[in-house]
C-alpha positions as CSV (number, residue, x, y, z in Angstrom):
1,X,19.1,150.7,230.3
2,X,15.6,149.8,228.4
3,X,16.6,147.5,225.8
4,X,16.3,143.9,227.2
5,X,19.6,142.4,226.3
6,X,19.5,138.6,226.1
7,X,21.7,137.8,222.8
8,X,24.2,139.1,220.4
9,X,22.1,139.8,218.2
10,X,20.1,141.9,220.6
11,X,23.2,143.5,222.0
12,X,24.7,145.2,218.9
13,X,21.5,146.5,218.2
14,X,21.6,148.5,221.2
15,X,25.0,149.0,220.5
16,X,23.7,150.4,217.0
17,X,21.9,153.1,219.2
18,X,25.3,154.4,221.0
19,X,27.6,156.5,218.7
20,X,31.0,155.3,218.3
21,X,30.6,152.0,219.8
22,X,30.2,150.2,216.6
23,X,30.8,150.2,212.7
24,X,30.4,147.4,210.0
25,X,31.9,147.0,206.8
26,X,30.9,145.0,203.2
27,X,33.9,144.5,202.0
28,X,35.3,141.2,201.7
29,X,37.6,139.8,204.3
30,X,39.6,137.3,204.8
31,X,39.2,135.2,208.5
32,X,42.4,134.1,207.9
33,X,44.7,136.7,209.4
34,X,43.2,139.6,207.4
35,X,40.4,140.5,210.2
36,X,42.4,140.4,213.4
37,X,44.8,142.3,211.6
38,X,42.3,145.4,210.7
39,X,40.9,145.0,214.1
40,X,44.4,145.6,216.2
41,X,44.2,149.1,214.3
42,X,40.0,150.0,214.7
43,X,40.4,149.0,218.3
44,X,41.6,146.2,219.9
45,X,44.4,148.2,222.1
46,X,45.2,145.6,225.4
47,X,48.8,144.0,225.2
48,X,48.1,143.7,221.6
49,X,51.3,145.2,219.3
50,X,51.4,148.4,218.5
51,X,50.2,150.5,217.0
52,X,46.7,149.7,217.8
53,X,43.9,152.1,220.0
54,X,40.7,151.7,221.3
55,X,38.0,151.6,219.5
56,X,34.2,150.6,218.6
57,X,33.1,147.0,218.0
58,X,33.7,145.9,214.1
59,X,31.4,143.6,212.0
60,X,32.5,142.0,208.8
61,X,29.1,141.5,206.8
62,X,31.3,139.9,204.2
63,X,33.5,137.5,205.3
64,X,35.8,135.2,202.1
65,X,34.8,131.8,202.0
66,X,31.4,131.7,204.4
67,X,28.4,133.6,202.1
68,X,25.8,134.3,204.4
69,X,27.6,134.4,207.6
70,X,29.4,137.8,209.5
71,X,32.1,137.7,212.0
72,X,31.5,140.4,215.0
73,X,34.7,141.3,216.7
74,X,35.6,143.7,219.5
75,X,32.3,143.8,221.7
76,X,33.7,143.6,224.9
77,X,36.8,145.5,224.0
78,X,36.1,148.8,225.9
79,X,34.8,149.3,229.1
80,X,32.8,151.8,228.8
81,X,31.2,149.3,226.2
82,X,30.7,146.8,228.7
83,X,29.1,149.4,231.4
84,X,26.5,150.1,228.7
85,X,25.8,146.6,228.0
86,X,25.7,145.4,231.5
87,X,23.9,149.0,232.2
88,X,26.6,149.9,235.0
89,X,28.7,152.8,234.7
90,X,32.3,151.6,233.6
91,X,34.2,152.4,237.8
92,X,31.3,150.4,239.3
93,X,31.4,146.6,237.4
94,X,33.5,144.9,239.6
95,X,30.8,145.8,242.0
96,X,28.1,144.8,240.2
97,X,29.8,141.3,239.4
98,X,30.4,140.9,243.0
99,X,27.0,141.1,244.1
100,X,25.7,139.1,241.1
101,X,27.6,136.4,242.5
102,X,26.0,136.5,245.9
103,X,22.5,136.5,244.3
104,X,22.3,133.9,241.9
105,X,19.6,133.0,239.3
106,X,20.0,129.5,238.1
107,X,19.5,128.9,234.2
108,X,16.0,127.3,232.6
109,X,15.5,124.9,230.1
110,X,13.6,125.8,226.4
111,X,12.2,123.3,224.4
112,X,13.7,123.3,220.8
113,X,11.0,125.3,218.9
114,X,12.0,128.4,221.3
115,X,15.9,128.1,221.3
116,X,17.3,129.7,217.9
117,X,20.1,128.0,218.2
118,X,18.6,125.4,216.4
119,X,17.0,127.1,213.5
120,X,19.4,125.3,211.0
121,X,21.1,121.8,212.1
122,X,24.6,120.1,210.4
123,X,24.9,116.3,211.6
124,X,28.7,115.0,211.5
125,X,26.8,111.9,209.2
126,X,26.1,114.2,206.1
127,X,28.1,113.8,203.1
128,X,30.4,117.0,203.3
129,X,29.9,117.9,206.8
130,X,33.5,120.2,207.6
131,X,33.4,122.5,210.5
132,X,36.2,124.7,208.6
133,X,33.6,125.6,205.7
134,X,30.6,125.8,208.6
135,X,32.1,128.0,211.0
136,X,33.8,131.1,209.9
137,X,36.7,130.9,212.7
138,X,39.5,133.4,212.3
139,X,42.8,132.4,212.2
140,X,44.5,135.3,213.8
141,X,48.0,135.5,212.1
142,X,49.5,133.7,209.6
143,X,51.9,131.7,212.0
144,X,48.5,130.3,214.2
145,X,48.4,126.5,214.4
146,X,45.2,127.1,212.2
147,X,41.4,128.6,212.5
148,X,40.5,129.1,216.6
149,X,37.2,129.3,218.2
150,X,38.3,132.1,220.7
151,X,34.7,132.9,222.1
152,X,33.2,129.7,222.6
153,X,31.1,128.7,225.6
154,X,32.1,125.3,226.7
155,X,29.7,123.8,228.8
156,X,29.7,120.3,230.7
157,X,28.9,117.8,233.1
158,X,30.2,116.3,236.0
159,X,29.9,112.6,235.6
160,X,29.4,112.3,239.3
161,X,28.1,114.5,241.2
162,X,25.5,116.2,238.2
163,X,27.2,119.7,238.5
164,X,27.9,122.0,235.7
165,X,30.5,124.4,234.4
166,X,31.4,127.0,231.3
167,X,34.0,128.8,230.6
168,X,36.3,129.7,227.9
169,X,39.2,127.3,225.9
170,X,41.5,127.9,223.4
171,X,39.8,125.5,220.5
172,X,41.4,124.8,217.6
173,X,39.7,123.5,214.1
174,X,42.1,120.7,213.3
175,X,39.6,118.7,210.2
176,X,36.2,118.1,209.3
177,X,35.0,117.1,212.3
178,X,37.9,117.5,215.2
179,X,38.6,120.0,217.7
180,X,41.7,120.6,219.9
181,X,41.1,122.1,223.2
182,X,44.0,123.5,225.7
183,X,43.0,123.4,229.7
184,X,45.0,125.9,231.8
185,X,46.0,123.5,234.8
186,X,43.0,124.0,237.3
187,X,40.3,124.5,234.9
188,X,37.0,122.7,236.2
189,X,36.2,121.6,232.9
190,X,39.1,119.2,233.1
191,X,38.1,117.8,236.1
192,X,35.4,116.6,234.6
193,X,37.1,115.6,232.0
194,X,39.4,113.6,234.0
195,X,36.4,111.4,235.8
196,X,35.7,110.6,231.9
197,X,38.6,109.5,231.0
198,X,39.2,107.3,233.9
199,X,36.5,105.5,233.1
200,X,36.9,105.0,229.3
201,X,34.0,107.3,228.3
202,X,33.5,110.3,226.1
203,X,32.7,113.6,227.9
204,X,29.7,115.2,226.0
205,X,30.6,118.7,226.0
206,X,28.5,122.0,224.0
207,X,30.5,124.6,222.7
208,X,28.2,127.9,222.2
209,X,29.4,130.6,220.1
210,X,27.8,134.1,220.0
211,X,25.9,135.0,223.5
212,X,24.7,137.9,225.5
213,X,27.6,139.5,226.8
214,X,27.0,139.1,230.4
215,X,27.4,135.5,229.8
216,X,31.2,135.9,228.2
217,X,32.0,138.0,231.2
218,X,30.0,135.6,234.1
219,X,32.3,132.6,232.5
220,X,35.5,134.0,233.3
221,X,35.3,133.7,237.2
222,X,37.6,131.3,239.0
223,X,37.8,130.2,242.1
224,X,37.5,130.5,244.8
225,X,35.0,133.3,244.2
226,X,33.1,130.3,242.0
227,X,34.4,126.5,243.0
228,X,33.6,123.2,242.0
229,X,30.1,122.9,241.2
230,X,29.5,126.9,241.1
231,X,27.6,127.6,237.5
232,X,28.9,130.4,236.4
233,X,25.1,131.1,234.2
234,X,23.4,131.9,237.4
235,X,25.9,135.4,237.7
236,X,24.7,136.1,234.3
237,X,21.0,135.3,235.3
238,X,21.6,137.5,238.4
239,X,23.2,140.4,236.0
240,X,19.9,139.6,233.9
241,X,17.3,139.2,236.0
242,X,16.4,136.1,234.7
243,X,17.6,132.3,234.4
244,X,19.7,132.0,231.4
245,X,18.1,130.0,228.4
246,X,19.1,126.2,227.9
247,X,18.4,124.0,225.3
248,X,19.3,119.6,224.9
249,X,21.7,119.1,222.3
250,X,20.3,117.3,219.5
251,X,23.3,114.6,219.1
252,X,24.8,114.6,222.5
253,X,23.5,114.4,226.5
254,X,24.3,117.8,227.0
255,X,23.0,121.5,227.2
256,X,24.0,124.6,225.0
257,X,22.9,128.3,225.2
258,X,19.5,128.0,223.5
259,X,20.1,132.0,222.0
260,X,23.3,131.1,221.0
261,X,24.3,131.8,217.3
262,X,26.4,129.0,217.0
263,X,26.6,125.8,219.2
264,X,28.9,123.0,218.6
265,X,27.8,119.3,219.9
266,X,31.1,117.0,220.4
267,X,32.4,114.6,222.6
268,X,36.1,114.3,224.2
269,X,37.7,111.6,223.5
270,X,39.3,109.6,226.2
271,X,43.1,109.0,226.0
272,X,43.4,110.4,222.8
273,X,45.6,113.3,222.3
274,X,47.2,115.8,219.5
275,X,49.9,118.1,218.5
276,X,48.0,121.4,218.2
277,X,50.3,122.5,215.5
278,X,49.6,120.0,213.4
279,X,48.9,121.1,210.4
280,X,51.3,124.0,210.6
281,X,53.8,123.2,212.2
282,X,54.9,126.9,213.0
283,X,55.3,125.9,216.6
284,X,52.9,127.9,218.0
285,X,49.1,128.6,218.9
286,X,48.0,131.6,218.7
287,X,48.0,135.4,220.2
288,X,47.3,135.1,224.1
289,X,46.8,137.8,226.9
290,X,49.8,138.5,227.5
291,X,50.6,140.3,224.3
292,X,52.6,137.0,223.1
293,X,52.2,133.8,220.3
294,X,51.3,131.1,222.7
295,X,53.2,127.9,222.1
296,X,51.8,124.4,220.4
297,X,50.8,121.9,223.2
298,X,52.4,118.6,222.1
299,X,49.9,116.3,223.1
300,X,46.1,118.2,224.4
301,X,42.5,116.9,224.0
302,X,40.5,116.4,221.4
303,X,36.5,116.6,220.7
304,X,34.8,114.9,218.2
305,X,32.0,117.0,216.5
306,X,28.9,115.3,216.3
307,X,26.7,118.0,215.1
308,X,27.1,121.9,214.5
309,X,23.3,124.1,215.2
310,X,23.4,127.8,214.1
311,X,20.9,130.5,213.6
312,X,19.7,131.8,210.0
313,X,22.5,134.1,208.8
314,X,24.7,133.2,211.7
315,X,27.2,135.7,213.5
316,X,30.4,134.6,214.7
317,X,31.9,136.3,217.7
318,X,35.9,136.2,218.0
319,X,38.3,138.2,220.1
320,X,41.8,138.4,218.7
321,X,43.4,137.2,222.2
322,X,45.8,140.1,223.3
323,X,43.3,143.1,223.5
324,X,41.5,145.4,225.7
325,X,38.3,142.6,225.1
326,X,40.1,139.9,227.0
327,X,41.1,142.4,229.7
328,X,37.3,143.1,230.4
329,X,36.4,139.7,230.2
330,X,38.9,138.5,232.6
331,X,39.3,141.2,234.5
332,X,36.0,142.4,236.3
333,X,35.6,139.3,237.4
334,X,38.9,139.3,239.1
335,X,38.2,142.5,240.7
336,X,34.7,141.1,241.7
337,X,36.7,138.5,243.4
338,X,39.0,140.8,245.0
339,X,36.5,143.1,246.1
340,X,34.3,140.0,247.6
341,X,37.4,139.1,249.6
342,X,38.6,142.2,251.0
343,X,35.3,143.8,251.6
344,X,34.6,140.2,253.9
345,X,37.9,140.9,256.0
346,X,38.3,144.3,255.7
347,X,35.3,146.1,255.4
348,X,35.4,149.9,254.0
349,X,39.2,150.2,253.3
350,X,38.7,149.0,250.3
351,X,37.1,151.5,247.8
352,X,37.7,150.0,244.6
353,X,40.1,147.9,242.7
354,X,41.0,147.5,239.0
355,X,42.8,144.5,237.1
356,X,45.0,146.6,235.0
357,X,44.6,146.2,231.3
358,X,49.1,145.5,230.9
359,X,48.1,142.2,232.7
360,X,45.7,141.2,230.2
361,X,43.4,141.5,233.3
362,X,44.6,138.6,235.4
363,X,48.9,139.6,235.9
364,X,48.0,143.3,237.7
365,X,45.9,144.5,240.3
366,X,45.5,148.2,241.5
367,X,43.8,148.6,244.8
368,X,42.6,151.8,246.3
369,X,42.8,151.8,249.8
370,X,41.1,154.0,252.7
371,X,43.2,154.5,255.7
372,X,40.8,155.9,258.3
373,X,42.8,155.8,261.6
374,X,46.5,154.6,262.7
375,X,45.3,150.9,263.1
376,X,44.4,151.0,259.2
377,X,48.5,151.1,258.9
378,X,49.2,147.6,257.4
379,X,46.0,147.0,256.4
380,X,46.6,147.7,253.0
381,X,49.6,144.9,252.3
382,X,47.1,142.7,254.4
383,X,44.5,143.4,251.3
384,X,46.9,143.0,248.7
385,X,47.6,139.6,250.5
386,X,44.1,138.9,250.2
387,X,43.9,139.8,246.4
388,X,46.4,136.9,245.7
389,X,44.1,134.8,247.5
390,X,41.2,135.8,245.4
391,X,43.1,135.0,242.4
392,X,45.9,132.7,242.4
393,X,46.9,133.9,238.9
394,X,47.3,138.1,239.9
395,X,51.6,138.3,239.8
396,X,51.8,142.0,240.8
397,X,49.7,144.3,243.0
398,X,49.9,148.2,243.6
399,X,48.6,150.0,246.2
400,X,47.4,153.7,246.1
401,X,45.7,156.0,248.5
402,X,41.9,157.0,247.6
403,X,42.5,159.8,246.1
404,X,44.5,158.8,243.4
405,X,42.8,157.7,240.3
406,X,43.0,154.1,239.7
407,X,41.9,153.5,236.5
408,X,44.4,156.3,234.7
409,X,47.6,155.0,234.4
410,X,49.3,158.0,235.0
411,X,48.1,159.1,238.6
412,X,49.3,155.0,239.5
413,X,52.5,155.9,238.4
414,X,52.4,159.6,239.6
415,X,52.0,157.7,243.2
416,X,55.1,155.2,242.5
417,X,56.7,158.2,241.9
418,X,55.7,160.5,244.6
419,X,54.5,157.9,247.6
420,X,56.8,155.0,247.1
421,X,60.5,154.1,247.9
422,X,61.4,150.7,246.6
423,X,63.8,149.8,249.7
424,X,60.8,149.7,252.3
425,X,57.4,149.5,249.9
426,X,58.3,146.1,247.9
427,X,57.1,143.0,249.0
428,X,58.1,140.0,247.3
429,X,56.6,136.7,248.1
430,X,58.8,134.1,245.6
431,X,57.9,130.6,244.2
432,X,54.2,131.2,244.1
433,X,52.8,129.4,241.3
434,X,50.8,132.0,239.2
435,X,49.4,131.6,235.2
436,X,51.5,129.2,232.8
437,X,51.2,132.0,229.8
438,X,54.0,134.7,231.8
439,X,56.6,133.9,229.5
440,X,59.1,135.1,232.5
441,X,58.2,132.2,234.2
442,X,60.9,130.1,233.7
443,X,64.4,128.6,235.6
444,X,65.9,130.3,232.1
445,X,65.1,133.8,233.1
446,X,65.6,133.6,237.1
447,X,67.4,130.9,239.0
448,X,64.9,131.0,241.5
449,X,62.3,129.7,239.9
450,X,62.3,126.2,239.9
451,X,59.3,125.4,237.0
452,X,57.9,126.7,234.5
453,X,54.7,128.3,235.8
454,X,56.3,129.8,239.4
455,X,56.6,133.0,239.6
456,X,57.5,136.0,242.1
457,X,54.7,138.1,243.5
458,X,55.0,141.5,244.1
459,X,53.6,144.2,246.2
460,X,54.1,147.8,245.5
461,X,52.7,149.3,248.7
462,X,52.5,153.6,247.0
463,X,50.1,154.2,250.0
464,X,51.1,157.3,252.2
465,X,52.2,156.1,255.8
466,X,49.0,157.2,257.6
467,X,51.0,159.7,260.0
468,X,52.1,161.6,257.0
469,X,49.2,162.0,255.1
470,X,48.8,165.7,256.1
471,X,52.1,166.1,254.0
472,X,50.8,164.3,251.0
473,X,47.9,166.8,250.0
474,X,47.3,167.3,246.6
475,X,46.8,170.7,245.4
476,X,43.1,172.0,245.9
477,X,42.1,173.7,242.9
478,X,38.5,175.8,243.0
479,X,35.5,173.4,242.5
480,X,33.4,175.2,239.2
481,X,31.3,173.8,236.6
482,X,33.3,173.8,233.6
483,X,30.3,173.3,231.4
484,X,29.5,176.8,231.9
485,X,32.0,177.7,229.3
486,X,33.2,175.0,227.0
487,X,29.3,173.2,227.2
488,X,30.1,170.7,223.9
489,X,32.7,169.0,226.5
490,X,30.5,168.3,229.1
491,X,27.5,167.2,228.0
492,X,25.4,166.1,230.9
């Protein structure tokens, strides 16, 4: 790839270049509900209800009630898409995140007059200040606790130790100038958060909306691939080449993504919490991974906006929550993880692994395995021990042999088919606690689960016993060029 992709804004125009990968429309919509619901039929596809499929990036050039401002949806919804943006072919990203970890490029720090973030500035102060009428965030269906920022950067500060993090929250506009923000148990973010709080002080935090797209993906590792004090904007820099571009807030003692075309300056408030339904009261959240309404939190967070800083003609970036996008953006990084892991203790077994797109990229793992010689018998339940290890949120794990196709759905289950008998080739390792969105998880659906949140792990070893591989041989059809005679399907 020759186009130097450091932005949004830079990476739909390449996108622009690559037919099928993205269309725009003029006519008005509506953020609330009305976008995400023409996007689950243009091409959100994930868990997402059906029907939906999968489909090219969308921009809304006209969106009802924001004049001047677009809404971009979808970028990171197909892989393919996000092999072309990274400029990796689609089987090989979880490789390329992988070594992106190991060679790090920390971010640098612009000055204002060269971070267009900052082009136009809103202070909380000014007489009509209302993040609702500033920031064009969709509300996904008409049951959502309200308008959600589902692609926004957050980025803060240990108070104690200097280190940084971003990643990605579920923040909901609640009024003018207040922001509700859910932490999945375990998120380092909270942490910090945490240290804040204990000592009665407001945790500055940045909230960037609308960034290069191997930022999005860089801020969904977890540990232990990326532990405390591990900034996730050096991967990005490493994908990049370069140190990602920081700007000081103008209103708070933080950072924000200088290229950003939103950023959001707030505080969180010590010991002060709120219903996230509040001004619903539907019950619920909004659309999550797994395919399902996530419920209201009672009592989470909240950030006090300071300031909102935005570009001229500003784009927001959403994702409608269950969809092929957050399967990407979670999911390569898991499978850098796993690779990272397995390749450490079992080097070249491993030839490739994908989180599977019915998990929402976090619940599934397929892992192709090599058996090379007897010994290698085992081996591949002792990677799929190490997957869980990777990533303590993974629930289920299937094994194939190397010559099934991982990333098609229908060799993996040709294999559970064909190379799998469910009295010797499950593994189930119970009261593990995984991610607190499986709505399965519960004492309600199996008495032995004894919290909300614990779940059941589950191998499915469909690897052929290496002593009976000869027997397993799929049929070998005559290698030929097929472009040779249909030449408009196989375009080199």
């Amino acid at each position: 790839m020759t186009t130097k992709i450091n932005d949004l804004r830079s990476a739909l125009d390449y996108l622009r270049t690559i037919p099928g990968q993205l269309v725009e429309t003029n006519v008005e919509a509506d953020p609330r509900a009305e976008i995400s619901g023409i996007y689950r039929y243009v091409g959100a596809k994930g868990t997402v209800k059906r029907p939906t499929r999968l489909g090219p990036a969308m921009i809304f050039n006209n969106v009802k009630g924001h004049p001047g401002a677009k809404v971009a949806i979808g970028v990171l919804s197909s892989r393919a898409r996000v092999g072309h943006l990274l400029g990796c072919e689609p089987e090989k990203l979880g490789f390329l995140l992988k070594d992106s970890v190991s060679t790090p490029i920390a971010p640098v720090v612009v000055s204002a007059d060269q971070a267009p973030c900052q082009e136009v500035v809103h202070l909380a102060t000014e007489e009509g200040f209302d993040i609702r009428k500033l920031i064009p965030a969709p509300t996904n269906t008409e049951e959502d606790a309200g308008p959600y920022v589902t692609m926004g950067l957050c980025y803060g500060t240990d108070p104690e130790t200097g280190d940084t993090d971003i990643t990605i929250h579920r923040l909901c506009l609640q009024g003018k100038d207040e922001i509700s923000m859910y932490f999945v148990p375990g998120r380092h973010l909270d942490v910090f958060r945490q240290k804040y709080e204990k000592a009665g002080k407001p945790m500055p935090i940045s909230i960037s909306i609308g960034v290069d797209p191997a930022i999005e993906i860089a801020a969904c590792f977890e540990p232990p691939t990326t532990p405390l004090g591990f900034n996730e904007l050096s991967i990005a820099g490493s994908i990049r080449g370069e140190g990602v571009q920081m700007v000081q807030c103008k209103t708070i003692n933080e950072k924000a993504i200088a290229r950003a075309e939103y950023v959001i300056e707030g505080e969180l408030l010590p010991d002060v919490r709120v219903r996230e339904d509040q001004n619903s009261n539907t019950g619920k959240a909004m659309p999550e991974f797994p395919g399902y309404t996530g419920a209201m939190k009672p009592a989470i967070p909240l950030i006090k906006v300071k300031a909102v800083t935005h570009r001229r003609d500003p784009i927001m970036q959403s994702c409608i929550g269950p969809s092929e996008e957050h399967v990407n953006m979670a999911g390569i990084p898991t499978e850098a993880s796993i690779l990272g892991m397995t390749e450490k203790a079992l080097p070249g077994n491993v030839k490739n692994v994908y989180a599977h797109c019915s998990g929402g990229g976090k619940y599934m793992a397929v892992i192709q395995f090599v058996k090379k010689a007897p010994p290698d018998e085992g081996r591949q339940r002792q990677a799929a021990l190490l997957a869980f290890s990777a990533f303590s949120e993974l629930k289920h794990v299937i094994l194939v042999d190397d010559d099934v196709d991982l990333f098609d759905t229908d060799d993996v289950l040709w294999a559970l088919n064909t190379r799998f008998q469910g009295d010797v080739d499950v593994i189930t390792i119970p009261g593990v606690r995984c991610h607190p969105l499986d709505p399965s998880q519960s004492p309600e659906f199996s008495p032995s689960i004894r919290d909300v949140g614990i779940s059941c792990k589950t191998i499915f070893d469909c690897t052929v016993p290496f002593g009976l591989k000869e027997h397993f041989q799929r049929s070998k059809f005559k290698e030929v060029d097929p472009a040779k005679w249909v030449p408009e399907l196989f375009k080199k």
